[in-house]
C-alpha positions as CSV (number, residue, x, y, z in Angstrom):
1,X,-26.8,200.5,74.9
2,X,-27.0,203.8,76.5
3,X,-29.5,206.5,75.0
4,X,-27.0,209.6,74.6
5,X,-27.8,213.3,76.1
6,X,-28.4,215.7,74.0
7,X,-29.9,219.5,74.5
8,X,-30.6,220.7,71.2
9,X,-29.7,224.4,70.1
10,X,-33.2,225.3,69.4
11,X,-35.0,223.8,72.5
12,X,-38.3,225.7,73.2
13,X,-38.1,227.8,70.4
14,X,-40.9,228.1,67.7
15,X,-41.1,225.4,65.3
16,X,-41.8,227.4,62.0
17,X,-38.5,228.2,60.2
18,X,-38.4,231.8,60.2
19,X,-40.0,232.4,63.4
20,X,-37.5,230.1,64.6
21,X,-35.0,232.1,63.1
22,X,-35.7,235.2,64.7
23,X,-35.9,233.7,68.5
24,X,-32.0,232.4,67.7
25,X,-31.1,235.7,67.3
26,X,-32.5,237.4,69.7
27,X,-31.1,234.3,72.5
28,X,-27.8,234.8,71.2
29,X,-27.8,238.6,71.7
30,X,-28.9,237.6,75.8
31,X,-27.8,234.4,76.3
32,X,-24.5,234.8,77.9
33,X,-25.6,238.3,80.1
34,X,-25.1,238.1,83.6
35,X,-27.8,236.8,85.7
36,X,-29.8,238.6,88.5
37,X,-31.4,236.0,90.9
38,X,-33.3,238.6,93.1
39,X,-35.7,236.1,95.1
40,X,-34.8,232.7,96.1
41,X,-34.2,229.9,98.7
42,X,-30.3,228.5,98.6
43,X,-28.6,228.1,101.6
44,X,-26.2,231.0,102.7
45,X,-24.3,228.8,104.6
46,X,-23.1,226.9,101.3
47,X,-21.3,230.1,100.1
48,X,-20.2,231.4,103.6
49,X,-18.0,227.7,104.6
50,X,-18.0,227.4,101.0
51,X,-17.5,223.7,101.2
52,X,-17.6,221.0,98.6
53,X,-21.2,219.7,98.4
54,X,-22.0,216.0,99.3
55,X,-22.8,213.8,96.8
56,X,-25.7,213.3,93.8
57,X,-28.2,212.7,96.0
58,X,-27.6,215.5,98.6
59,X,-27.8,218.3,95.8
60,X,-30.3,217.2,93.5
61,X,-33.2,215.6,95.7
62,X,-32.9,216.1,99.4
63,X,-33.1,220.1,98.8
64,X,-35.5,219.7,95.7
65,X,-39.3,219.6,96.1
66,X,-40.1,219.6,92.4
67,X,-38.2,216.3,92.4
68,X,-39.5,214.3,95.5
69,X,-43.1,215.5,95.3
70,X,-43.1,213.8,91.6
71,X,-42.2,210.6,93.4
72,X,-43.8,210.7,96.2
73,X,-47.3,210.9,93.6
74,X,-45.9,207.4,92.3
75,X,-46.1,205.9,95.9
76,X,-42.4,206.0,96.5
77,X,-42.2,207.0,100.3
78,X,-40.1,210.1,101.3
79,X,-38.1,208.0,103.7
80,X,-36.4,206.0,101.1
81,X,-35.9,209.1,99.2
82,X,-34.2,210.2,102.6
83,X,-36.1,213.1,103.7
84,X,-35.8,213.6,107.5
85,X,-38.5,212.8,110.3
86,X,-39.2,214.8,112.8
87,X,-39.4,211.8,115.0
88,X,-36.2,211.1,114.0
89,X,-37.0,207.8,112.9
90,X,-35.1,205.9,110.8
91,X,-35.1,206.5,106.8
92,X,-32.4,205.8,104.1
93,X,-28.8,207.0,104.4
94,X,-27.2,205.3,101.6
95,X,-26.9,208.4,99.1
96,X,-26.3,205.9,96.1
97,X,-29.1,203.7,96.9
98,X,-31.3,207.1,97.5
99,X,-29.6,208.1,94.0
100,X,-30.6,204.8,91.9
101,X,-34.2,205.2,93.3
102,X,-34.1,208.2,91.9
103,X,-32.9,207.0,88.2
104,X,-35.0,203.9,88.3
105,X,-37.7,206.5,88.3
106,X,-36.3,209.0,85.9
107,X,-39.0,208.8,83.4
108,X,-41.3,209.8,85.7
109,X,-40.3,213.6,84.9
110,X,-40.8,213.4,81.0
111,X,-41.4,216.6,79.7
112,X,-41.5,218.3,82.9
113,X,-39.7,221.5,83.6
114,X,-37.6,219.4,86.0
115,X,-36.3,217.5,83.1
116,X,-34.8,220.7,81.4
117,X,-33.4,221.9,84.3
118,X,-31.8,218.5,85.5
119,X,-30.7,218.0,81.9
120,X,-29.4,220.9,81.3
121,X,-27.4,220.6,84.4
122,X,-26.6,217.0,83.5
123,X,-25.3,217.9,80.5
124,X,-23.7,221.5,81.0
125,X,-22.2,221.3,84.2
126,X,-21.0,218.1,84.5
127,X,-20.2,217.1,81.0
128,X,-22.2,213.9,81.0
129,X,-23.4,212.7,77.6
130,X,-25.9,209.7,78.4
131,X,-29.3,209.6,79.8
132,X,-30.1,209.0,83.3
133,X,-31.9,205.3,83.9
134,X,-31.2,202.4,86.2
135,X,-28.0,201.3,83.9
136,X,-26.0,205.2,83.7
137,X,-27.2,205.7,87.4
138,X,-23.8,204.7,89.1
139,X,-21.8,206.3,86.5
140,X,-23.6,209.5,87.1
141,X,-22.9,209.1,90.9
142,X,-19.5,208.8,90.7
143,X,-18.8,211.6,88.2
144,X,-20.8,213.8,89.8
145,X,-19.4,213.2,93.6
146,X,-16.3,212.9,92.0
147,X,-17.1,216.4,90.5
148,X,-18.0,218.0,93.5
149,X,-14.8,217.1,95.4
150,X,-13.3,219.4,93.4
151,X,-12.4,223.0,93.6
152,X,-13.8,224.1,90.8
153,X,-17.5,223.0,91.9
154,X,-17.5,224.6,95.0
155,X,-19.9,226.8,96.1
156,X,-18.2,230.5,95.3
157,X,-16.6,229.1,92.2
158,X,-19.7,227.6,91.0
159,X,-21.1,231.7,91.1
160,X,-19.1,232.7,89.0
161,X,-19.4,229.8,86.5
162,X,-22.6,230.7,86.4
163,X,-22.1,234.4,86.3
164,X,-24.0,234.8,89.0
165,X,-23.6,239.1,89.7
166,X,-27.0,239.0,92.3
167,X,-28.2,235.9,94.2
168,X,-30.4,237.0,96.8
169,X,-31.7,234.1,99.8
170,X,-35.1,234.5,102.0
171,X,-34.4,234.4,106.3
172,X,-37.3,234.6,108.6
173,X,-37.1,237.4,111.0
174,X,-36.1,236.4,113.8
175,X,-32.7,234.3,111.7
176,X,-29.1,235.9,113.4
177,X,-28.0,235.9,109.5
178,X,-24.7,234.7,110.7
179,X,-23.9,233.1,107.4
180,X,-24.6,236.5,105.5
181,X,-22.6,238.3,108.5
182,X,-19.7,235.8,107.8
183,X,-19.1,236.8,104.0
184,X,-19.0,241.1,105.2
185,X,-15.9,242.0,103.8
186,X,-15.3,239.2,101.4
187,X,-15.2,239.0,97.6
188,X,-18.7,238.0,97.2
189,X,-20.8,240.6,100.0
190,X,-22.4,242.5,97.5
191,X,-23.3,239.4,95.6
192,X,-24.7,236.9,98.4
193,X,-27.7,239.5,99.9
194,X,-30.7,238.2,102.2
195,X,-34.8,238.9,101.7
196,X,-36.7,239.7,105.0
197,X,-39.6,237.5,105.3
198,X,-41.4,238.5,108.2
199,X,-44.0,235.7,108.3
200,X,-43.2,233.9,111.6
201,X,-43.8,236.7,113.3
202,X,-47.0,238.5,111.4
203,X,-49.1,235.6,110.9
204,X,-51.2,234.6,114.4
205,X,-52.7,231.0,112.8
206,X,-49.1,229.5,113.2
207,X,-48.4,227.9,116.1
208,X,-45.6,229.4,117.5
209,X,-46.8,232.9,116.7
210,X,-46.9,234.2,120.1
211,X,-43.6,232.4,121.3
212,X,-42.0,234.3,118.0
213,X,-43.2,237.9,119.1
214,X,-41.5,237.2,122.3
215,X,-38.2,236.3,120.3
216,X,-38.5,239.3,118.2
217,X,-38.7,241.6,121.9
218,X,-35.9,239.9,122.9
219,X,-33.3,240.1,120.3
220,X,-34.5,244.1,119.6
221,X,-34.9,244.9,123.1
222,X,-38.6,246.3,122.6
223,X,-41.9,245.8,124.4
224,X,-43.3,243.0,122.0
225,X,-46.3,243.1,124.2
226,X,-47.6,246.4,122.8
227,X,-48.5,247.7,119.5
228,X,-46.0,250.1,119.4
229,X,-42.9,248.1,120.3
230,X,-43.9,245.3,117.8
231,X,-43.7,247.4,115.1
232,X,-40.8,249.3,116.5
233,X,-39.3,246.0,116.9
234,X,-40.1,244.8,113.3
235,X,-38.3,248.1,111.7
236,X,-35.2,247.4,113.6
237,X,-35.3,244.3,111.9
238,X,-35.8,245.4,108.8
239,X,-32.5,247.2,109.3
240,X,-30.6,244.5,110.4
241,X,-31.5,243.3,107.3
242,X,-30.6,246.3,104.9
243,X,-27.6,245.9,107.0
244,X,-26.4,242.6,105.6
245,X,-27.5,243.7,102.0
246,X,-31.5,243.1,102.0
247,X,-33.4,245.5,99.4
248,X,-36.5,243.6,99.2
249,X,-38.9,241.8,101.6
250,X,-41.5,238.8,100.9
251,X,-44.8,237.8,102.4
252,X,-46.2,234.5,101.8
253,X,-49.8,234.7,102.7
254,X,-52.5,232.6,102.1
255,X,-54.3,235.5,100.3
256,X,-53.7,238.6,98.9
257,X,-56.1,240.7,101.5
258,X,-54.9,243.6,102.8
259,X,-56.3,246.2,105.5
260,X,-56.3,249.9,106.7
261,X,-57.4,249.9,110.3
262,X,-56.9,253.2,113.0
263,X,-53.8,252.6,114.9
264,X,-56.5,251.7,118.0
265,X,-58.3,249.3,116.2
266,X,-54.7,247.5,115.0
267,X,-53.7,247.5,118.9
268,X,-57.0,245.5,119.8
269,X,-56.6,243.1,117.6
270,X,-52.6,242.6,117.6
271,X,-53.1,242.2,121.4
272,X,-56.3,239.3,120.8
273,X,-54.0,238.1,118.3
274,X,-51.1,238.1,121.3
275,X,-53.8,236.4,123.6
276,X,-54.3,232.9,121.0
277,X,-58.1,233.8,121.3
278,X,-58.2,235.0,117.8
279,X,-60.3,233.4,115.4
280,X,-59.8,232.8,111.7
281,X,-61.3,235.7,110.4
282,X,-59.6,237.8,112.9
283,X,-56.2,236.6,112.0
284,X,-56.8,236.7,108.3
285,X,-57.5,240.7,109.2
286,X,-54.3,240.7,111.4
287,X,-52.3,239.8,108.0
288,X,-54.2,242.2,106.1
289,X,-53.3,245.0,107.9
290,X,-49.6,243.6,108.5
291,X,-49.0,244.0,104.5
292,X,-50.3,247.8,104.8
293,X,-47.8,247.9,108.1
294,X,-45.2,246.5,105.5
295,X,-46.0,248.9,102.8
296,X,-45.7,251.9,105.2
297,X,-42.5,250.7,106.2
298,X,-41.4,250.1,102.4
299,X,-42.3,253.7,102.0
300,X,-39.9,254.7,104.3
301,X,-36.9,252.3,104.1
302,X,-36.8,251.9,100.6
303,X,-37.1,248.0,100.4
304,X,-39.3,246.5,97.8
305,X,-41.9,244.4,98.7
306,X,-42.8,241.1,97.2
307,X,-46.3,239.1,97.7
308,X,-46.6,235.7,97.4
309,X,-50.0,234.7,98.2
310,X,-52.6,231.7,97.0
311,X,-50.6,228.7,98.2
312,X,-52.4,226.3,100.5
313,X,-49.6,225.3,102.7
314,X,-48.9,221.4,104.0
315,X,-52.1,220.5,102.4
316,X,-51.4,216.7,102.8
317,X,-51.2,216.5,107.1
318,X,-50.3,213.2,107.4
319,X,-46.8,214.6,105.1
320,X,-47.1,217.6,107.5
321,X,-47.1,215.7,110.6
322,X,-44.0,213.2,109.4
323,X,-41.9,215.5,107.8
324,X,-42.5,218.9,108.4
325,X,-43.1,222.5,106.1
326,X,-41.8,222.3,102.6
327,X,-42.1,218.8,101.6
328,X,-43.8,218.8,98.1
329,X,-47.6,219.1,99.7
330,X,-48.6,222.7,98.8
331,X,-50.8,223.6,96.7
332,X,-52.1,226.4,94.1
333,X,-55.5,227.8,95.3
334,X,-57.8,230.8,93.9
335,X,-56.7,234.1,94.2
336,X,-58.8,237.7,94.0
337,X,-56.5,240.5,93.5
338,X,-59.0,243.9,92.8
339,X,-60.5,244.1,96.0
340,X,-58.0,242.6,98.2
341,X,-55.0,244.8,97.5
342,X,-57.8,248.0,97.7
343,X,-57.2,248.9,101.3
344,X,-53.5,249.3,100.5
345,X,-53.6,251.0,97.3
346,X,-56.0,253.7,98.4
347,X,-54.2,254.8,100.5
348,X,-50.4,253.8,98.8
349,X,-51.0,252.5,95.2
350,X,-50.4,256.1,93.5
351,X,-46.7,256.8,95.7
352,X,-44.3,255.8,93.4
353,X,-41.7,255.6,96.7
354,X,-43.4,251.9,97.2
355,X,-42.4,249.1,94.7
356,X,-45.0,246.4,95.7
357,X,-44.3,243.4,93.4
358,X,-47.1,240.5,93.2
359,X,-46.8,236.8,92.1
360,X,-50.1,234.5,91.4
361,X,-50.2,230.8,91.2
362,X,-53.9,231.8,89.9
363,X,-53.5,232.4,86.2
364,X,-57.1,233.2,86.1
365,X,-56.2,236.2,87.7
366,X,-53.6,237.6,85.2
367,X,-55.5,239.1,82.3
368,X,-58.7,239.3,84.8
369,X,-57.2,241.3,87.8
370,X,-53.3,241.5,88.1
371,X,-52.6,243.2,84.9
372,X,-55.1,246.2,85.0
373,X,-53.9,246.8,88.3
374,X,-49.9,246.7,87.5
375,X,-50.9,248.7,84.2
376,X,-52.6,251.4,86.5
377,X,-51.0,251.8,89.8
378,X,-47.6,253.6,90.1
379,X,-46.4,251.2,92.9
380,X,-47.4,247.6,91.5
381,X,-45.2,245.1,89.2
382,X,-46.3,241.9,88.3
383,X,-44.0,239.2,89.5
384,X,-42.9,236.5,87.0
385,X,-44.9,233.1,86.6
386,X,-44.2,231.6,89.7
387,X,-43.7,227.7,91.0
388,X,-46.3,225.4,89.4
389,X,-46.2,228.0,86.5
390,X,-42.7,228.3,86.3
391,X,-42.5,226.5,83.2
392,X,-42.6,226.7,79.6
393,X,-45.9,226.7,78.7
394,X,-46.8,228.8,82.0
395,X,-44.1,231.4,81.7
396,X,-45.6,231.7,77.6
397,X,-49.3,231.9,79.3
398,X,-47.7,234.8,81.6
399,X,-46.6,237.0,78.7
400,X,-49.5,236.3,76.5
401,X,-52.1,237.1,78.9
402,X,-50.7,240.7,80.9
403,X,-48.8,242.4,77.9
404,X,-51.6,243.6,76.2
405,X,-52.4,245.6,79.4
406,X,-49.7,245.9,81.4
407,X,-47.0,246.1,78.9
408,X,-43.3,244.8,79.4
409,X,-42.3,247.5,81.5
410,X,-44.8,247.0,84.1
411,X,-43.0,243.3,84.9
412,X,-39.7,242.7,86.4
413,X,-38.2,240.1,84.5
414,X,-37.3,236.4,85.8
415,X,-36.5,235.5,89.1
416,X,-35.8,231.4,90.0
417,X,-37.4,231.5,93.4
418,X,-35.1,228.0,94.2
419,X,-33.7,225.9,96.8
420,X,-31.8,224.1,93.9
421,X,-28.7,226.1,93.1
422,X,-27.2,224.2,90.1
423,X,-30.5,224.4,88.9
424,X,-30.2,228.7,88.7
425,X,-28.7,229.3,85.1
426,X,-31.0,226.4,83.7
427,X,-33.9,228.1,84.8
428,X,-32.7,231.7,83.8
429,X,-32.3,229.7,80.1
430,X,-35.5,228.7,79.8
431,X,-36.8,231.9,80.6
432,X,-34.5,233.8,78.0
433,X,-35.6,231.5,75.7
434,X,-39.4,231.5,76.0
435,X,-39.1,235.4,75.7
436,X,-37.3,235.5,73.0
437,X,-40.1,233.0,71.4
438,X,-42.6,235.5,72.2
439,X,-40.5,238.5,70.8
440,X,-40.4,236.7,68.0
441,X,-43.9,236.4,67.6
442,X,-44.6,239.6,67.9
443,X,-41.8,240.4,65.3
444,X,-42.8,237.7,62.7
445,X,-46.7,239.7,62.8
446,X,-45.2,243.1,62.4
447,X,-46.6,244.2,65.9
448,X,-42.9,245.0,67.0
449,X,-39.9,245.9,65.3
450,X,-36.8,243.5,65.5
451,X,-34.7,247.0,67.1
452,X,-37.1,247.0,69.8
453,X,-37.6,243.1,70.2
454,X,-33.2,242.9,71.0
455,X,-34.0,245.7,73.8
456,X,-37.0,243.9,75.1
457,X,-34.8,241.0,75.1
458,X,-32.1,242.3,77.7
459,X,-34.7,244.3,79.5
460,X,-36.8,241.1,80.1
461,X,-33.4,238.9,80.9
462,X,-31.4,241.6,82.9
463,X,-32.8,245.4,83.0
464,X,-35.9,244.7,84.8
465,X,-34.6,242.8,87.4
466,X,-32.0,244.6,88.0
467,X,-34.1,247.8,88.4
468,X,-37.0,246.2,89.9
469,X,-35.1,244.7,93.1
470,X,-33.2,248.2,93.0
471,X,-29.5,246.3,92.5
């Protein structure tokens, strides 16, 4: 017999009574508020053709690395799962056998945030009322393609289902953002906005570094070769951007270093950077002083800047190799914050015109480093817990550790950070509701009043976010 579905009202709040109490009504004063997703990784194209999407297995596992990096740590191969090779060899194409793989292996993800979220979309979205496991696996196929097919689970309608106001995607610099340019003029332009993410073309370890500074002279029309064009060249982009509704760019680098070099000494090393004869160290300084290029810029065009550093990218090579970026295999590594981001906060932490917002995966480093500074410095916001911390327990650890020094204020809220679009309003409800768990903490132990706990409660769900990404 089938084990039934069921998302109980209280999930993740406290289990004392009256604490309990407390976090109910404080998520039922924010629960239904609109949701600002200011940094993410959907596909623009979905909501530009707005066409029906695929099947089960093309929504919830192909696009998802939470989901196939789980299996994949079981021994279950990526190519049966139906992830692409870049040799083009051959891997499975049968979405329903790719979907029962996938269900056989369900309890793989107990008590994982990827159970809420899939749950909760199970459940909320497509009504079903049964667990997922080998024997509900092709009714959950067929209800959910069946689903899709429909107009009411397209893309655009599926935004506002969600009540979706802001959902903002991440493009490299050098992308045409045809997709965004497609929607100018439609119902949902001021919804659907990109994020400039300038790392193909600031970081000289990748590979095609050199090839993309060529690219970037060629669609602006500036000398790429010199100093002065490239970062003439990278403003222009930056406009294009703004143009097509951008009011934030992100840098992923490995660390959070940053550099203030003379404009002469940035020209020698942009141009051994050019040459491929740059060594580690040398490139590692190259993206220092790119972020303190970025912040200048910030400065001047108004776009927020976001820093995501300590992930060790494509750790697992052979994966790498096989399958290319993104494919489950990076990893959190140790992060130093104080004397890194120095170089740019002396000479632009205390100019309130820059709004430089910074995620860990290091949760050492909250309480330790990122909070002092974000409870100091007029341009720095602490980004929300972020990927492997996105969860429960991590986004508790997040408040618990910076509010005593940073405060609420010097946060931004929630942002999803996802490839998995249905997944959006699940994971905006988990945050809502671990915040109102710690509200109601703090409430319960007299150290805030219930007044201010409701306000903290909308500022922490909407308000920040909404002011932070300057929406």
């Amino acid at each position: 017999m089938p084990k039934p579905l069921l998302l109980h009202p209280d999930r993740l709040f406290p289990a004392d009574p009256s604490l309990r109490a407390i976090a109910r009504r404080l998520y039922q004063s924010i629960k239904a508020l609109p949701i600002i997703s200011p940094h993410g990784h959907t596909d623009p194209r979905w909501f530009a053709e707005n066409a029906a999407f695929e099947n089960a297995s093309e929504l919830f596992i192909r696009p998802d690395h939470y989901v196939f990096r789980m299996l994949y740590s079981q021994g279950i191969s990526l190519e049966s799962l139906g992830i692409s090779r870049l040799d083009g060899s051959t891997v499975e194409q049968d979405p329903l056998a790719i979907w029962r793989l996938f269900a056989k292996h369900y309890p793989l993800f107990r008590a994982t945030p990827s159970q809420l979220w899939l749950e909760t979309v199970f459940h909320e979205v497509f009504g079903l009322t049964e667990r997922l496991d080998s024997d509900t696996a092709e009714h959950y196929f067929e209800v959910i393609s069946q689903k899709l097919a429909t107009e009411a689970f397209k893309p655009r309608a599926l935004l506002d289902r969600f009540n979706i106001e802001v959902l903002a995607t991440t493009e490299g610099a050098l992308d045409s953002l045809k997709y965004h340019g497609a929607i100018k003029g439609s119902s949902i332009e001021k919804r659907l906005i990109t994020t400039f993410r300038p790392d193909d073309v600031v970081d000289p370890s990748r590979p095609d570094f050199r090839d993309n500074v060529l690219k970037l002279g060629e669609l602006t029309g500036e000398d790429t070769h010199s100093w002065a064009g490239y970062l003439a060249a990278l403003r222009q982009r930056r406009a294009f951007f703004r143009e097509h509704g951008a009011t934030a760019t992100d840098h992923g680098h490995p660390t959070a270093a940053t550099a203030n070099l003379s404009p002469a000494e940035s020209r020698i090393l942009f141009e051994l950077c050019l040459s491929g004869k740059a060594g580690a160290a040398q490139q590692e300084l190259f993206r220092a002083q790119m972020l303190t290029e970025m912040a200048a810029m910030s400065i001047d065009d108004g776009m927020v800047m976001q820093l995501h550093p300590g992930a060790y990218r494509n750790h697992n090579p052979l994966v790498f190799e096989r399958f290319g970026r993104d494919k489950g295999a990076d990893m959190p590594s140790a992060t130093e914050y104080v004397a890194a981001l120095k170089p740019l906060l002396d000479k632009f932490g205390n100019d309130p015109r820059l709004n430089l917002i910074v995620f860990t995966l290091d949760e050492t480093s909250y309480a330790r480093e990122l909070a002092p500074l974000a409870g100091h410095y007029p341009c720095l916001k602490l980004g929300p817990a972020w990927w492997f911390n996105d969860s429960p327990e991590g986004m508790l650890r997040f408040r618990q550790q910076v509010t005593e020094t940073a405060g609420f204020y010097n946060t931004v809220g929630f942002n999803d950070d996802t490839r998995a679009f249905l997944s959006i309003p699940a994971r905006h409800d988990v945050a809502r509701r671990i915040d109102c768990r710690f509200l109601a903490t703090l409430i319960s132990e007299h150290r805030l009043s219930e007044d201010d706990g409701f306000e903290l409660a909308k500022a922490l769900a909407y308000d920040l976010a909404k002011k932070a990404y300057r929406l």
